[in-house]
C-alpha positions as CSV (number, residue, x, y, z in Angstrom):
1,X,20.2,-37.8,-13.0
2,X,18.7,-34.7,-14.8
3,X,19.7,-33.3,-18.3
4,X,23.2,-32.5,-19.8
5,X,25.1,-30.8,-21.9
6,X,23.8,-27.8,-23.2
7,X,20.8,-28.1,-21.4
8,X,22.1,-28.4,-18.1
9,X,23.8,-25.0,-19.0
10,X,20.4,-23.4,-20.2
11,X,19.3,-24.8,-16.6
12,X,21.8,-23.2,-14.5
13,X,21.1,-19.5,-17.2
14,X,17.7,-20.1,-16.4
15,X,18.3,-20.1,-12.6
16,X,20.8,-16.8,-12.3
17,X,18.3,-14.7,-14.8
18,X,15.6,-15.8,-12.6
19,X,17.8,-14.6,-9.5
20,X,18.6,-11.7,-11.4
21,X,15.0,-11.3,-11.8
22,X,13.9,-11.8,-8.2
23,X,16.4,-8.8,-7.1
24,X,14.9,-7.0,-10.0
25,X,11.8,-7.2,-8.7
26,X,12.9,-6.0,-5.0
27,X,14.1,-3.4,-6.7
28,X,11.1,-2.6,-8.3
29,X,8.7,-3.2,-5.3
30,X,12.1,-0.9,-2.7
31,X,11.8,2.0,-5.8
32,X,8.0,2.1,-5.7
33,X,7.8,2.5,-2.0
34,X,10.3,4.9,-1.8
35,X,8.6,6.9,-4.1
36,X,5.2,6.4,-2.8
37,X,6.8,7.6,1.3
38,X,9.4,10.0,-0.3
39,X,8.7,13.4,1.7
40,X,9.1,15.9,-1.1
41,X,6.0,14.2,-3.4
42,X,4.1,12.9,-0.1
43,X,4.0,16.8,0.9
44,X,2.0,18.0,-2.6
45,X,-0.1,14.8,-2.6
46,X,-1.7,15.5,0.5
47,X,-2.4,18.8,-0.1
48,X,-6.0,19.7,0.0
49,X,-7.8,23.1,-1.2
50,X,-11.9,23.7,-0.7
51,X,-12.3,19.8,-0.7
52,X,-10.2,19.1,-3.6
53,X,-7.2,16.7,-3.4
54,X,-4.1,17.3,-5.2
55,X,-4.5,14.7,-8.4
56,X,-3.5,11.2,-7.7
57,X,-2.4,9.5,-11.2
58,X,1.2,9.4,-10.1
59,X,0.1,7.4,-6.7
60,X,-2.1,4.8,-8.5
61,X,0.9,4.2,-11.3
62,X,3.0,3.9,-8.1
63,X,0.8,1.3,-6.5
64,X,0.5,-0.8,-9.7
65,X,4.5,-0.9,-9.3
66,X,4.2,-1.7,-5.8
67,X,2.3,-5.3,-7.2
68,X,4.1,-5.6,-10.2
69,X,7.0,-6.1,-7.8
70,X,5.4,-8.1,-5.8
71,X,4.4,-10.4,-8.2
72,X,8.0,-10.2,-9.9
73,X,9.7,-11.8,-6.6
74,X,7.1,-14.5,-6.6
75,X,7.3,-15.5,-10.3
76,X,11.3,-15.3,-9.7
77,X,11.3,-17.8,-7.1
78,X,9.0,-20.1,-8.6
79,X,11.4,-20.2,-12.1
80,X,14.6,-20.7,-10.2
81,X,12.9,-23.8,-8.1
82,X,11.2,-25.1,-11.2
83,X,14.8,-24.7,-12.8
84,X,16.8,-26.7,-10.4
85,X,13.6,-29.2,-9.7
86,X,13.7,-29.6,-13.6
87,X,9.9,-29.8,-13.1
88,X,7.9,-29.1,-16.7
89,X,4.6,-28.3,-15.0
90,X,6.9,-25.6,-12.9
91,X,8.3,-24.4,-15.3
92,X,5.4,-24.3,-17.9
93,X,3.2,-22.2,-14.9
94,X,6.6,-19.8,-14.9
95,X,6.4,-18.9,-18.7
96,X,2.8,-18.5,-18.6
97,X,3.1,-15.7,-15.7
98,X,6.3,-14.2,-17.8
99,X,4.0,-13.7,-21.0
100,X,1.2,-12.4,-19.0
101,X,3.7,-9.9,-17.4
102,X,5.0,-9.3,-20.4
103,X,2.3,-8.0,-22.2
104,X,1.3,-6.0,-19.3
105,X,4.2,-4.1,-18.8
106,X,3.9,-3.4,-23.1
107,X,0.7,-2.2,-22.5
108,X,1.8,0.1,-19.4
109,X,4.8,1.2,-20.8
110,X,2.5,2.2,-24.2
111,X,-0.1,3.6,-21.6
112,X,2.5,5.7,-19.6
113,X,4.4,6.8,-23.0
114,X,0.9,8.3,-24.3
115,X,0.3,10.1,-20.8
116,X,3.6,10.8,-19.6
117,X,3.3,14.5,-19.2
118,X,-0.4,14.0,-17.7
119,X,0.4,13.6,-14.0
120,X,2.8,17.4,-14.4
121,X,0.0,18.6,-16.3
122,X,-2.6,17.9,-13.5
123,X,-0.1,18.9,-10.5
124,X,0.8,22.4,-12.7
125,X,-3.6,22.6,-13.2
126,X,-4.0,22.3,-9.2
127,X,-1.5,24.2,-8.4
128,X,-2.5,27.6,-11.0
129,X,-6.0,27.0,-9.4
130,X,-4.4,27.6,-5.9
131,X,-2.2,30.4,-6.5
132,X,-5.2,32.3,-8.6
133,X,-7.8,31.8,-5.8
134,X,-4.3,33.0,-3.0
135,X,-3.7,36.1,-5.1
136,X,-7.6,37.0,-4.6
137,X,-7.7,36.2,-1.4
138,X,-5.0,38.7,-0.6
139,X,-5.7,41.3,-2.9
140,X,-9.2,41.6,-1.5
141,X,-7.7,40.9,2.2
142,X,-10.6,37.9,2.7
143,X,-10.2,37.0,6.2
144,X,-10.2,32.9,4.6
145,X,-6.6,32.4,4.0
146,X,-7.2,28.7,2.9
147,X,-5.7,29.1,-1.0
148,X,-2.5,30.9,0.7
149,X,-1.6,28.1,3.0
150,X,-1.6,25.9,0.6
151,X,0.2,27.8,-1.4
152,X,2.5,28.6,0.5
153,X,3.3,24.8,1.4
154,X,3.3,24.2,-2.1
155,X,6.4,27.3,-2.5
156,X,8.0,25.4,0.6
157,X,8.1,21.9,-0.4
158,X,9.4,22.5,-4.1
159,X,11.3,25.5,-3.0
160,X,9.9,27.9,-5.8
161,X,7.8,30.9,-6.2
162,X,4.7,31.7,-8.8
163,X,3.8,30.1,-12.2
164,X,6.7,32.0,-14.4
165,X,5.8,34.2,-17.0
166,X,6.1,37.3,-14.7
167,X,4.4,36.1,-11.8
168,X,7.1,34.8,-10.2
169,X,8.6,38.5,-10.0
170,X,4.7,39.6,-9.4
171,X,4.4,37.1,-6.1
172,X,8.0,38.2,-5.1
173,X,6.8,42.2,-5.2
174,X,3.9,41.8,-3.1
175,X,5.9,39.8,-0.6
176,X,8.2,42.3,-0.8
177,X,5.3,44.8,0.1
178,X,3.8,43.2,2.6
179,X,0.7,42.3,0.6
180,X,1.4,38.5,0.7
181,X,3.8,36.0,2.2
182,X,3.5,33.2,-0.4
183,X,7.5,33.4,-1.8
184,X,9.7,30.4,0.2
185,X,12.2,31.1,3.1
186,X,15.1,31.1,0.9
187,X,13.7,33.4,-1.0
188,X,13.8,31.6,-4.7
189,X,12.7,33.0,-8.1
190,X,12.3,29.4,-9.9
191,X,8.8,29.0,-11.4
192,X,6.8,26.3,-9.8
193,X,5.7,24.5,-13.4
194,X,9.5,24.2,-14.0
195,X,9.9,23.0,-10.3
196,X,6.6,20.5,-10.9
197,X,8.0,19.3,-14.1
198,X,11.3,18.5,-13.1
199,X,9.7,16.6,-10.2
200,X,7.7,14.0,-11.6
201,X,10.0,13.9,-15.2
202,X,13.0,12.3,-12.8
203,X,10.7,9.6,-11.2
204,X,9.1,9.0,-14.8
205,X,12.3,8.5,-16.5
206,X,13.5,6.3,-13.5
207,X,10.4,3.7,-14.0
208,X,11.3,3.7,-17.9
209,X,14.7,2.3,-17.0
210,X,14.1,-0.1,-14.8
211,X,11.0,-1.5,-16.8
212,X,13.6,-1.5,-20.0
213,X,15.5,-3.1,-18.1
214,X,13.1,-6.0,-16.5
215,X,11.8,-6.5,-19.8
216,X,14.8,-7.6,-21.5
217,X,15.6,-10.0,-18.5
218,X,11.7,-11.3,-18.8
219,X,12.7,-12.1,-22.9
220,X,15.4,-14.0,-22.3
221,X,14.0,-16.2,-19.5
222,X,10.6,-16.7,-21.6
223,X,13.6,-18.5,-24.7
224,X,15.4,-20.4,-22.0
225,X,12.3,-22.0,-19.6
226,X,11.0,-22.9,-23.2
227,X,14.7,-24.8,-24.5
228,X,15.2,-26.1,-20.6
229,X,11.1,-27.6,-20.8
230,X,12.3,-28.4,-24.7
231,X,15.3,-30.8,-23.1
232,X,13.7,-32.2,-19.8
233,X,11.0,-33.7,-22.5
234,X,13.1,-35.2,-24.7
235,X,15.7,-36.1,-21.9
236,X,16.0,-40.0,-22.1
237,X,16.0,-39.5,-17.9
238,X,12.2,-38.6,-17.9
């Protein structure tokens, strides 16, 4: 016989948040790998110009979401067993792991607020470095076409053509006059820092949600594993 009344309901709370937090955590760990294999980002990140890779920061915050789902699923199972077991020492090690979580997601989410436009920044950087050293290349008809291959990957993948501010229409002209071939197949006049932008802004925002969300699940089973450990103590049973 285990505990009643109100704490047998804080029990069975316990044990659907902690369900709730398990498939949060899939979701978590399925998002960040979807991200880190989706083509369209996979394309730019691989992109490589005189021995410099296209910046990383966005792959090493994916990869800290790939464990922090991992970790998720395993601290979610280990709360709804120590719920249903009504074990204290389970239950104890699960609100220790949900306060160090906790405090690093508050410290990730004030880390990613404070640099949230730094992996745009770094992509637009890397890519007005290509497209200066392309437009050289061309206009002095070097034989080395390396900048222009990547540039012109970079016009494919995000379907857009020159930095904006006129050289959008300036890439489009010498296309049009054989000079270069750097504008995309379908021909688009979008700017490539809007096209950057919009890229990495979606994904951002789509992190802040779900970590919004898992962190007012995490608050709620922190109060209840504390009342359920509360009640098996002083349960006349134990």
């Amino acid at each position: 016989m285990g505990v009643e009344g109100c704490t047998k309901c804080i029990k069975y709370l316990l044990f659907f948040f902690n369900f709730i937090f398990w498939l949060a955590g899939g979701v978590i760990l399925g998002v960040a790998l979807w991200l880190r294999h989706e083509p369209k980002t996979g394309n730019l990140m691989e992109l490589n110009f005189d021995g410099t890779q296209a910046p990383n920061t966005f792959y090493i915050s994916v990869h800290i979401l790939i464990a922090v789902g991992a970790v998720m699923m395993v601290v979610g199972f280990l709360g709804c067993y120590g719920a249903i077991q009504e074990s204290q020492c389970l239950l104890g090690t699960f609100f220790t792991c949900l306060v160090i979580l906790f405090a690093c997601e508050v410290a990730a989410g004030i880390w990613g607020f404070m640099n949230r436009d730094t992996v745009s920044r770094e992509m637009i950087n890397f890519y007005d470095n290509v497209y200066d050293n392309a437009m050289t290349e061309s206009l002095k008809n070097e034989k080395k076409k390396a900048a222009g291959t990547v540039l012109k990957a970079f016009h494919e993948t995000l379907d857009c053509c020159g930095k904006g501010q006129g050289t959008t229409f300036l890439t489009y002209g010498t296309d049009t006059l054989g000079i270069t071939n750097f504008c995309p197949s379908s021909g688009t006049l979008i700017s490539c820092h809007m096209r950057i932008q919009m890229l990495f802004s979606d994904k951002i925002y789509l992190i802040g949600i779900a970590a919004l969300v898992v962190a007012v699940i995490m608050i709620f089973e922190m109060i209840f594993s504390m009342v359920l450990c509360c009640g098996i103590r002083n349960s006349p049973v134990y």
